[in-house]
C-alpha positions in Angstrom: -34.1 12.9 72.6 -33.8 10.1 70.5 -33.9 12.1 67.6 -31.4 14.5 68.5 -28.8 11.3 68.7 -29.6 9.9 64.9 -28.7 13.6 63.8 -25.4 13.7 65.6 -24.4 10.5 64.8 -25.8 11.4 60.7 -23.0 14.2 61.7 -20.3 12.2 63.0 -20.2 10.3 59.6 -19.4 12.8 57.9 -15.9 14.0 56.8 -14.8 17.4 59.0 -14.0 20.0 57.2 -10.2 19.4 57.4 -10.8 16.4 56.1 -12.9 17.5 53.3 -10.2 19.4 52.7 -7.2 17.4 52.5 -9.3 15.3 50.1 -9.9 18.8 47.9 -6.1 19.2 48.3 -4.9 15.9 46.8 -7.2 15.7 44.2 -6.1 19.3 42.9 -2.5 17.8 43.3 -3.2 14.9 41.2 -4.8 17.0 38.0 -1.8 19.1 38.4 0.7 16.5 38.3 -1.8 15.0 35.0 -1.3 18.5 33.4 2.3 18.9 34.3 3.5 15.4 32.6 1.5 16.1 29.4 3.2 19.7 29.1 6.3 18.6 29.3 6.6 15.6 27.1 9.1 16.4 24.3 8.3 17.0 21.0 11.1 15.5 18.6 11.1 16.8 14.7 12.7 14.6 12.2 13.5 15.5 8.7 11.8 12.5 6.3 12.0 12.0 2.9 8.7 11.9 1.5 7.7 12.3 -2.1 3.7 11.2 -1.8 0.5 10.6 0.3 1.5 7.0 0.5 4.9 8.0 1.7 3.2 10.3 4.6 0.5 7.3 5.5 3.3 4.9 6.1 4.7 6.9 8.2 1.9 7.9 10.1 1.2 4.0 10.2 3.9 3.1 11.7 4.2 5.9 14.7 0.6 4.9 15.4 1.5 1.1 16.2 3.6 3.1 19.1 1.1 3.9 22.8 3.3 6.0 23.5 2.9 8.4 20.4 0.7 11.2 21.8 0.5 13.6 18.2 2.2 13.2 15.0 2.2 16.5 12.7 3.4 15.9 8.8 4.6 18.3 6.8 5.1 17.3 2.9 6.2 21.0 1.8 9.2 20.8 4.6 9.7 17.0 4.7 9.0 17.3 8.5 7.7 15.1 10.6 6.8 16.1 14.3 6.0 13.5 16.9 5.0 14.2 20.4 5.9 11.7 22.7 7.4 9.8 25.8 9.7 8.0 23.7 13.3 9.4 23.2 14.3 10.9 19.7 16.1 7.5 19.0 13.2 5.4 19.9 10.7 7.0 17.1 13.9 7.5 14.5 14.5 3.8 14.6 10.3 3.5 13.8 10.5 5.9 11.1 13.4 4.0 9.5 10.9 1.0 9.2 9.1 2.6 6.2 12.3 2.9 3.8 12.3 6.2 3.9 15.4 8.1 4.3 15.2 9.8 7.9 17.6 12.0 10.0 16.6 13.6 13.3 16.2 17.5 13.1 15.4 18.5 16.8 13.7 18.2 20.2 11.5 21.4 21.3 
């Protein structure tokens, strides 16, 4: 009889299936809510006046000192530069300005 006691109280320990559950539930909420905020972070597109590699790597420097600076895309052809980020357009225009370069904002996708 013993026995039978150490397995139902092995049994009462664990979680019930609603709570097993609700735990399945939140976690599923919080890697949607991850996914969400990653998909909709803006992507801003600035038109840079670049002539050279070392005019691209300073830019590149410089957006890399921001955390907040998720990808940065250049285009040398186009004189584009396309930053994704949580930073508003004005934020990572001002950063841009830092290298010299003469910068304009193009648009936010």
């Amino acid at each position: 009889m013993l026995h039978n006691h150490e397995k139902t109280t092995n049994i009462s320990n664990q979680p019930t299936s609603k709570q097993a559950k609700q735990s399945i539930k939140s976690t599923t909420q919080e890697l949607q809510w991850t996914t969400t905020d990653q998909s909709i972070m803006p992507t801003h597109v600035f038109n840079v006046a670049m002539a050279c590699d070392g005019c691209s790597g300073a830019v590149q420097r410089v957006l890399k000192k921001l955390p907040e600076v998720e990808d940065i895309s250049i285009d040398m052809a186009g004189q584009t530069v396309t930053v994704v980020t949580s930073l508003s357009s004005d934020a990572v225009l001002e950063q841009i300005k830092k290298t010299g370069k003469e910068t304009s904002f193009k648009e936010t996708k």
